[in-house]
MIDRENNU-338341 format. One record per residue: x, y, z of N, C-alpha, C in turn; residue in one letter. Coordinates in steps of 0.05 Angstrom, whole numbers, padded with zeros to 5 digits, always signed. Atoms other than C-alpha are relative to their C-alpha. Layout:
% residues N
XYZXYZXYZA ...
% end
This chain:
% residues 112
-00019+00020-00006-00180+00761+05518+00022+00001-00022X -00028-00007+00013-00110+00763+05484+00014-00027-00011X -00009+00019+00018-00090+00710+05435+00032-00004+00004X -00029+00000-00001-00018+00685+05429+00012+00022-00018X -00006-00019+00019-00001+00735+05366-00007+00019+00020X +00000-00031-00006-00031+00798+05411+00020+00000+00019X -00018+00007-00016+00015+00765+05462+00029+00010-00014X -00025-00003+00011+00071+00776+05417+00004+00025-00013X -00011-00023+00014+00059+00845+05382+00006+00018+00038X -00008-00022-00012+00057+00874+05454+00022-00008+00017X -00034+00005-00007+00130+00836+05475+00005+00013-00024X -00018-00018+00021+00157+00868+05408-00004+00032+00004X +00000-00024-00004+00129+00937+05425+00003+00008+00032X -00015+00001-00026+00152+00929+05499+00031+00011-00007X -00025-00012+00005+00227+00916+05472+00001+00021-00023X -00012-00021+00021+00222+00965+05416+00000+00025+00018X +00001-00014-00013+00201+01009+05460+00023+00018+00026X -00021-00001-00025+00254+01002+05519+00027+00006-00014X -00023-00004+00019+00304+00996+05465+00009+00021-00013X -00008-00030+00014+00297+01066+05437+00005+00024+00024X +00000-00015-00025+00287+01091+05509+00025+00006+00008X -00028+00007-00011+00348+01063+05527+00018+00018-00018X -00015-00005+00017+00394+01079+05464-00010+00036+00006X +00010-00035-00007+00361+01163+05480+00013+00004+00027X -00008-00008-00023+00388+01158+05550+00023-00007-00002X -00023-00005+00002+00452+01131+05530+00019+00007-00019X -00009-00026+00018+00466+01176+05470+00001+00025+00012X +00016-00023-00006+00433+01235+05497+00009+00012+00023X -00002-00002-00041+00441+01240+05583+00025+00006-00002X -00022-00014-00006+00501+01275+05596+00016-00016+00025X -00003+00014-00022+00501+01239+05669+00020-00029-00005X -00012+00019+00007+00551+01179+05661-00012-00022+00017X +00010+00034-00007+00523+01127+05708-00024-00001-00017X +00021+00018+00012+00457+01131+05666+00005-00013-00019X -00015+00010+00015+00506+01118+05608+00002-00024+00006X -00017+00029-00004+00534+01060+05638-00030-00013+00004X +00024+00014-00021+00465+01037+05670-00012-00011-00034X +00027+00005+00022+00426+01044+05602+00021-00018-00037X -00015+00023+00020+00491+01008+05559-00009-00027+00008X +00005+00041-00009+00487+00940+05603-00029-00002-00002X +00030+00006+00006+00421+00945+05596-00014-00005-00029X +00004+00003+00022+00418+00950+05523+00015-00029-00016X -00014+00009+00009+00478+00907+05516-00017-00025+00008X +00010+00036-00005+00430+00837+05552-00025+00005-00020X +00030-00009+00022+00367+00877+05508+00011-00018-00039X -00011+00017+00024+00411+00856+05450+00004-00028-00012X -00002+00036+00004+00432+00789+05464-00028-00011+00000X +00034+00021-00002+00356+00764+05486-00010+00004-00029X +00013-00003+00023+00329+00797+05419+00016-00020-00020X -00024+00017+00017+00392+00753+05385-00010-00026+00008X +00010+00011-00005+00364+00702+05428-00031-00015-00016X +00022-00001+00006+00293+00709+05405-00010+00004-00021X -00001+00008+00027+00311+00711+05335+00007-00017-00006X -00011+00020+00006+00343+00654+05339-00020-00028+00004X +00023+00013+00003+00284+00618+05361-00027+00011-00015X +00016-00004+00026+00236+00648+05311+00002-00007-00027X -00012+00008+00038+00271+00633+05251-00003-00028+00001X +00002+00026+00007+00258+00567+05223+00027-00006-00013X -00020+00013+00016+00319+00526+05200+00011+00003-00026X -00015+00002+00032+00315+00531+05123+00000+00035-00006X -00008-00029+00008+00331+00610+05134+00031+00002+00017X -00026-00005-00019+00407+00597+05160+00015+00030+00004X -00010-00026-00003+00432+00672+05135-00006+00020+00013X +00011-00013-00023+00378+00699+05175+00007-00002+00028X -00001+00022-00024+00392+00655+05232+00034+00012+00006X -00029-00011-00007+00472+00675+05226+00006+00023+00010X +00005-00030-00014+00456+00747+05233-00010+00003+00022X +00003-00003-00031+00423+00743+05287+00011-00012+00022X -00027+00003-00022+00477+00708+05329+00017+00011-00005X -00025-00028+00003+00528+00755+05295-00007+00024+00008X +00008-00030-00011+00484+00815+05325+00003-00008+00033X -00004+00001-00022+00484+00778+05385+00026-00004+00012X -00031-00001-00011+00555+00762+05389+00019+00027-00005X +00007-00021+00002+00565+00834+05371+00002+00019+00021X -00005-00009-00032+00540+00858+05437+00015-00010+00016X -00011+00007-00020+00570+00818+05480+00034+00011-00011X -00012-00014+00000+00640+00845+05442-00003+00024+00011X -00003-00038-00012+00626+00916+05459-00016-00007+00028X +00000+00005-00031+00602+00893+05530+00032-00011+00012X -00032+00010-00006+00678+00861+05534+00020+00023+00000X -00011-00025+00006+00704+00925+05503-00004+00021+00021X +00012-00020-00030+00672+00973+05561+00008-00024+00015X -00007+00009-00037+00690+00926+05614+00038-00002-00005X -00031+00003-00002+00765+00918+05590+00015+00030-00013X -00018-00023+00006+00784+00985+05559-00002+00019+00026X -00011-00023-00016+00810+01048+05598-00010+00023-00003X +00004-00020+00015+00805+01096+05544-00031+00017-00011X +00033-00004+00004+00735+01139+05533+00005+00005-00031X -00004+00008+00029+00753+01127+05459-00016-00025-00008X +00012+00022+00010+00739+01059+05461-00028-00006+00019X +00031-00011-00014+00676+01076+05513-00020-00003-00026X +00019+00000+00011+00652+01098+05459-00013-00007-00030X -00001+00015+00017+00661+01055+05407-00016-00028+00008X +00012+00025-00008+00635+00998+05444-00038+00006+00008X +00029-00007-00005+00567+01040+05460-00008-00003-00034X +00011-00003+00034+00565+01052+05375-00012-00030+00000X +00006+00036+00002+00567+00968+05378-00019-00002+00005X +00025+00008-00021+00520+00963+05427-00021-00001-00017X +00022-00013+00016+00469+01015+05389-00003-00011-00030X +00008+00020+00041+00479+00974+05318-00010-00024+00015X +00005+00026-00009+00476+00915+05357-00031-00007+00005X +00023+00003-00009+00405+00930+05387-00014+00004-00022X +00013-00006+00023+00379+00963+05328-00009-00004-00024X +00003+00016+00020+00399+00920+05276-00019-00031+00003X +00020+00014-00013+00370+00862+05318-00032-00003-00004X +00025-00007-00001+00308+00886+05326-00015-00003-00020X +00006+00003+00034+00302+00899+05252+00002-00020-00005X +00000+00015+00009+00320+00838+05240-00022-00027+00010X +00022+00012-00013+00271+00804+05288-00029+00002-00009X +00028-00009+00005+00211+00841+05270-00005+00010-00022X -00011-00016+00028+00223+00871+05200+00003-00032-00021X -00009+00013+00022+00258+00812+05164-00014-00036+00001X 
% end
């Protein structure tokens, strides 16, 4: 039977998991819709973990607590950036976002 804690290392190794999957398919894949498929997908992976640091953190850690809505507000820039640029310049500047966005997150969720 599975306690609340085992409950929670295997949601953190779920999203770590999906999260590296992801960021490999949309570094890596050549194919552009998986690109696009496996950004929006990283880019809500981002926000929920920004989410879900934001309710983990207790109150008297605010700088913690700031970072992780500045990682989450973060993504949602470079989700704005890909839906309003033209240029595959800023494509791919808004995927870099993304990939700090998720990554730093994460770390900061489970790490700090």
């Amino acid at each position: 039977m599975l306690d609340s804690l085992d409950w929670l290392v295997v949601i953190f190794l779920i999203v770590g998991v999906t999260g590296l999957l992801s960021l490999g398919f949309m570094l890596l894949v050549k194919n552009e819709t998986i690109k696009k498929i496996s950004f929006y997908f990283l880019t809500v992976l981002g926000m929920t973990v920004s989410w879900m640091n934001a309710k983990m953190t207790p109150s008297s850690y605010p700088g913690e607590l700031a970072l992780g809505w500045g990682l989450g507000a973060l993504s949602m820039a470079a989700l704005l950036l890909e839906v309003c640029s033209k240029s595959e310049k800023k494509t791919k500047i808004a995927r870099i976002l993304t990939a700090i966005s998720v990554v730093l997150g994460i770390a900061n969720a489970f790490i700090f």
